[in-house]
C-alpha positions as CSV (number, residue, x, y, z in Angstrom):
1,X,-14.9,0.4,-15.1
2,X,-11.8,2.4,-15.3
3,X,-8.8,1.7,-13.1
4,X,-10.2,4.5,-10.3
5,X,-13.4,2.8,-9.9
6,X,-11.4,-0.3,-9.6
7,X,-9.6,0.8,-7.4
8,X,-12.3,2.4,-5.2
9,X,-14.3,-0.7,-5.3
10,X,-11.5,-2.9,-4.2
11,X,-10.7,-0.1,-1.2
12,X,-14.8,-0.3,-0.6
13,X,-14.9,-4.5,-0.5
14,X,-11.6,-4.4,1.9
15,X,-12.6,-2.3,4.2
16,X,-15.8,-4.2,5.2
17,X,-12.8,-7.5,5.5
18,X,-10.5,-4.9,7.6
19,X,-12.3,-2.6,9.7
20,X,-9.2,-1.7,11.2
21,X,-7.9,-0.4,8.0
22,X,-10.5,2.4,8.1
23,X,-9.2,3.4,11.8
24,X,-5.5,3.4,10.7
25,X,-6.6,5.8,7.3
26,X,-8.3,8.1,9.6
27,X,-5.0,7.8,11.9
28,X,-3.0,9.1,9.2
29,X,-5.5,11.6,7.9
30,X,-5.8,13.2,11.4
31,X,-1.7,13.7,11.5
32,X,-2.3,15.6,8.9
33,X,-1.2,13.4,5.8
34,X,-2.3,12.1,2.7
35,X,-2.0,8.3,2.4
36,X,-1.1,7.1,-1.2
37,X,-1.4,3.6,-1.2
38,X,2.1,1.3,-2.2
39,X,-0.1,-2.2,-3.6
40,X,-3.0,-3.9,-3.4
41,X,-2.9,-8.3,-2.5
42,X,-5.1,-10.4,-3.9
43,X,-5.3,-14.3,-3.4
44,X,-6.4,-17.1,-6.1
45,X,-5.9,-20.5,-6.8
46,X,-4.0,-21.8,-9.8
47,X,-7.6,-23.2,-11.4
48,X,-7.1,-22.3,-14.9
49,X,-10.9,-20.4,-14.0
50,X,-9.8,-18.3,-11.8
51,X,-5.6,-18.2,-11.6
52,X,-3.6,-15.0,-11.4
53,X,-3.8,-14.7,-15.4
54,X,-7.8,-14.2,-15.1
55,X,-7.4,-12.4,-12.1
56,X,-5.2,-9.8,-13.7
57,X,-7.8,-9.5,-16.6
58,X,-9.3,-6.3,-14.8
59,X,-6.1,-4.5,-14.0
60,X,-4.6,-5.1,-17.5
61,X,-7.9,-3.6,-18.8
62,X,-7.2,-0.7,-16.6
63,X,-3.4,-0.3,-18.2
64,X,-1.5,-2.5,-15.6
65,X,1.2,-4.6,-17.0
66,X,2.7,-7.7,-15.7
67,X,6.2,-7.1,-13.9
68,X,7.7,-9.3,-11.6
69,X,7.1,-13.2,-10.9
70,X,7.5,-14.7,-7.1
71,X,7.5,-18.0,-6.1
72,X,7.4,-18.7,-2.4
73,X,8.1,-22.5,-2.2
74,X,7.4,-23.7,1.4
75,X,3.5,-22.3,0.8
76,X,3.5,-23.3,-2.6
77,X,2.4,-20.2,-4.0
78,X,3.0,-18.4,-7.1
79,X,2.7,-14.7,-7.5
80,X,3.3,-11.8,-10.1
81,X,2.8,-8.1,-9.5
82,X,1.2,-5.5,-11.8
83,X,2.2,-1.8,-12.1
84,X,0.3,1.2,-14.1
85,X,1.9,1.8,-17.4
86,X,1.3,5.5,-17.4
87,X,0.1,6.5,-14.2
88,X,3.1,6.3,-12.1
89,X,1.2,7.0,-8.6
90,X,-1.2,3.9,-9.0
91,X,-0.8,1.3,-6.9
92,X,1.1,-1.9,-7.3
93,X,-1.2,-4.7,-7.7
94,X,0.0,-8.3,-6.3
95,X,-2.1,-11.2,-7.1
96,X,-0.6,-14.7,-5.7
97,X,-2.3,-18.3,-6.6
98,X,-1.8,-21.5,-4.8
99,X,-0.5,-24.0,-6.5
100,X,-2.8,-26.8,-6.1
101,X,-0.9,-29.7,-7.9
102,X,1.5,-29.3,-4.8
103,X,-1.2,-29.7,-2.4
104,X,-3.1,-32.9,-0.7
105,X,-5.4,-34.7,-2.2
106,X,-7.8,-33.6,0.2
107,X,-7.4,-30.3,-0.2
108,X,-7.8,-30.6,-3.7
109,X,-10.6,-32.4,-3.9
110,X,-12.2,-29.4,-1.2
111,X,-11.2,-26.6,-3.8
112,X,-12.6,-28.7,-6.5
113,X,-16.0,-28.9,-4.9
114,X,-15.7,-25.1,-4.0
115,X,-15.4,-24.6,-7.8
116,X,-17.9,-26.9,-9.5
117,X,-20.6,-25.2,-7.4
118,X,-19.0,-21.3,-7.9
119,X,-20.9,-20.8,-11.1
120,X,-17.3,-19.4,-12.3
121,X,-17.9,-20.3,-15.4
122,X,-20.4,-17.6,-16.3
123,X,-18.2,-14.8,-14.2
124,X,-16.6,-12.1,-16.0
125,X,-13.1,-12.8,-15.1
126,X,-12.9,-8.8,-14.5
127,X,-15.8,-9.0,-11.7
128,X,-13.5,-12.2,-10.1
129,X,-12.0,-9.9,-7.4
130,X,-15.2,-8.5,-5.7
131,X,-16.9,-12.0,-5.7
132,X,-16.1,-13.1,-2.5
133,X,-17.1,-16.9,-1.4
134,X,-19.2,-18.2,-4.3
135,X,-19.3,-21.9,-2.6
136,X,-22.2,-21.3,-0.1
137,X,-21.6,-21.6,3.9
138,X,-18.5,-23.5,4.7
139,X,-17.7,-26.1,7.4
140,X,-15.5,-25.4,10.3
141,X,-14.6,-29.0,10.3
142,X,-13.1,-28.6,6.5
143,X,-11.8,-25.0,8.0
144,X,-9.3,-26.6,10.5
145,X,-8.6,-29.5,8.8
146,X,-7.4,-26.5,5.7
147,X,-5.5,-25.1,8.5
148,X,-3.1,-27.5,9.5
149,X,-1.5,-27.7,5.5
150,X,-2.3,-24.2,4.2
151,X,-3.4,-21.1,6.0
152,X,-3.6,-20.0,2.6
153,X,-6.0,-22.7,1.4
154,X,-8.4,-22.3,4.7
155,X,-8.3,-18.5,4.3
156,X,-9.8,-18.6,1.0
157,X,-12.1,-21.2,1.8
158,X,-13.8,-19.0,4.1
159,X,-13.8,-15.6,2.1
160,X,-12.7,-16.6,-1.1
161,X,-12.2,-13.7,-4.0
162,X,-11.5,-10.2,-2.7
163,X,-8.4,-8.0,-1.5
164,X,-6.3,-9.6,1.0
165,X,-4.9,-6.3,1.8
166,X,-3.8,-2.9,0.8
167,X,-0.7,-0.6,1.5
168,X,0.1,2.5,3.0
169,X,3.5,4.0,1.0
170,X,5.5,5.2,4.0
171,X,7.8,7.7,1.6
172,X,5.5,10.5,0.8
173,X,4.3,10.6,4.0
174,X,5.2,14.0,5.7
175,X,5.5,13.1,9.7
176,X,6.8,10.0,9.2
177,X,10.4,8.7,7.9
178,X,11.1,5.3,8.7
179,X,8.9,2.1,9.2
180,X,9.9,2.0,12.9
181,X,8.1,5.3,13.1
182,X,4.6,4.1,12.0
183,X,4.8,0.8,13.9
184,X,5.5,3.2,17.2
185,X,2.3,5.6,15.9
186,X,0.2,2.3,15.3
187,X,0.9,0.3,18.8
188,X,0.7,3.6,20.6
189,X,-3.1,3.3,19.3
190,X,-3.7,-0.5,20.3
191,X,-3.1,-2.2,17.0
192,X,-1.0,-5.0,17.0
193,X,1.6,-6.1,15.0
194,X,2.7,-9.2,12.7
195,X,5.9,-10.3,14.7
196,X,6.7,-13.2,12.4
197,X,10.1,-12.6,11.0
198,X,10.3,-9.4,13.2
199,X,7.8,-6.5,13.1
200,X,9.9,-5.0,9.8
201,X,10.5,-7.1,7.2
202,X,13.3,-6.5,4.9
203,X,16.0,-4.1,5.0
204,X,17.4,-0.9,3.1
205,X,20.3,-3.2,1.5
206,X,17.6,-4.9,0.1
207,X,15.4,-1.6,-1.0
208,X,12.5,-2.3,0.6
209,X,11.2,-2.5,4.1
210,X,7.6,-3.8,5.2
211,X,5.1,-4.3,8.3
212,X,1.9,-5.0,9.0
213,X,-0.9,-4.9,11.4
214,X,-2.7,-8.3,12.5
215,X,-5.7,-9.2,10.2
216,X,-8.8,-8.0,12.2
217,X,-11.1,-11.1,13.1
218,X,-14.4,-11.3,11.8
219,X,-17.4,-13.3,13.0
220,X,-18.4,-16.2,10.2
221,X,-21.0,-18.0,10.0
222,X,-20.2,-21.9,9.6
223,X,-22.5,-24.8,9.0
224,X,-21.4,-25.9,12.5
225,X,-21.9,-22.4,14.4
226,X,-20.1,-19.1,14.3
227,X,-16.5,-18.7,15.0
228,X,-14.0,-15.7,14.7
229,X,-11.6,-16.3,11.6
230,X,-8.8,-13.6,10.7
231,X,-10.1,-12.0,7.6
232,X,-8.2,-9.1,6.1
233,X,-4.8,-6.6,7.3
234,X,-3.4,-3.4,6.3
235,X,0.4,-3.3,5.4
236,X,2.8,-0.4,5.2
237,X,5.7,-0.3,2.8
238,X,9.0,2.3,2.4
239,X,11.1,1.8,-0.8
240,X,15.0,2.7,-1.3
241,X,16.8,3.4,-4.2
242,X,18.6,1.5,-6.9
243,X,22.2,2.3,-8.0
244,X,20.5,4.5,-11.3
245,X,18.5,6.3,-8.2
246,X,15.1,4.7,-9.3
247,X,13.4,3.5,-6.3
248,X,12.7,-0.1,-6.2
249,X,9.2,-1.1,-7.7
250,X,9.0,-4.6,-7.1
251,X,8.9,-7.0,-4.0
252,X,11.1,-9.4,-1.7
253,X,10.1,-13.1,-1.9
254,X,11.4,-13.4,1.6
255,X,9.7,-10.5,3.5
256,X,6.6,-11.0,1.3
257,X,6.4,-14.6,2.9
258,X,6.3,-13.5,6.5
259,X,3.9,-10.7,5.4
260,X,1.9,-13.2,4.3
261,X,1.0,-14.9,7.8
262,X,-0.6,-11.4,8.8
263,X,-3.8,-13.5,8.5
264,X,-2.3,-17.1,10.2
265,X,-4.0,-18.3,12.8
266,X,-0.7,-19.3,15.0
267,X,0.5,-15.5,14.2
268,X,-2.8,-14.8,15.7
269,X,-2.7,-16.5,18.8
270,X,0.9,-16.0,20.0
């Protein structure tokens, strides 16, 4: 697979997760632009199986190559992002693991169960990302009780291995110069936005600005019934540049970590 199936695979799987994602595309597409897209998220744990290391194993095969490293320490997650070595235009790739030794012992002993009945072991660690949930119909009691120490953890419970979102990159856009801009174009149209931390996160001092729409809910089935669970978001991201006039290519723990709770419950409700 070469990194533009990848990459249209990924788009394919997330779009299913993120159905609002599709609307927003078309959004742009209708204004008259072409959306290039800034990254790509994916979630893991920090199971030797299946960590950001094997995760990775399909983008390096592509030509990514590991750049920065991000740790965000109140949700115990660790995180490294990829970028193209030639192909300047390709997407960012951000991969982010939980770090499970951190974690409860209940909540390890749940993602250990997950993973002895996965059948990881016979997975091409390049076919990890479109796996999805490999540990059969989960429990909504094991859901909430996920929820109140990670929403990471109870996140990928329920959908396991695939995109957590992608990116629109605000600067080439042609109608639209500033973040503020596109959150006005995207609440004019009914979406709503991730207000934790402020609808933009970061600043120009700081090189790069982010927000994101609310992870669209999706029906799931559980062993106990079917309840709505926030599944996937679309994010959009404008970069500023460096004294040497290089725009910034990496990320800001801090903004990252409110960008994160696109798909919390609480961020949800409120």
């Amino acid at each position: 697979m070469n990194k533009d199936q990848l990459l249209e695979k990924l788009w394919e799987q997330y779009v299913e997760l993120a159905p609002s994602a599709k609307k927003v595309h078309q959004l742009f597409l209708d204004k008259g632009e072409t959306v290039e897209n800034d990254h790509i998220a994916l979630r893991t744990f920090n199971d030797p199986r299946v960590n950001v290391d094997k995760m990775s194993e399909a983008f390096l095969a592509c030509g990514y190559e590991a750049k920065g490293e991000y740790v965000f320490e109140a949700k115990k997650l660790f995180a490294k992002h990829y970028e193209h070595k030639t192909d300047k235009n390709a997407p960012r790739i951000f991969i982010s693991e939980l770090r499970l030794e951190q974690c409860s012992e209940y909540l390890q002993e749940i993602v250990d169960s997950c993973m002895a009945i996965s059948g990881v072991d016979d997975i091409d660690p390049k076919e990890l990302a479109f796996k999805g949930r490999l540990w059969g119909k989960p429990s909504y009691g094991v859901y909430q009780r996920l929820l109140e120490e990670s929403e990471y953890a109870a996140w990928m419970y329920v959908y396991g291995f695939c995109t957590n979102h992608f990116t629109v990159y605000i600067n080439p856009l042609q109608h639209f110069d500033s973040v503020e801009e596109v959150n006005t174009l995207l609440k004019d149209n009914g979406f709503k936005m991730n207000a934790s931390g402020g609808e933009i996160k970061g600043t120009p001092e700081q090189l790069l600005e982010q927000s994101s729409i609310l992870a669209d809910k999706l029906s799931i089935e559980f062993v106990e019934g079917t309840y709505e669970i926030p599944a996937c978001y679309y994010e959009f991201a404008k970069r500023y540049p460096k004294a040497d006039g290089e725009l910034f290519s990496g990320f800001v723990a801090s903004s990252a970590d409110k960008i994160f709770e696109s798909t919390n419950v609480t961020v949800q409700s409120s």
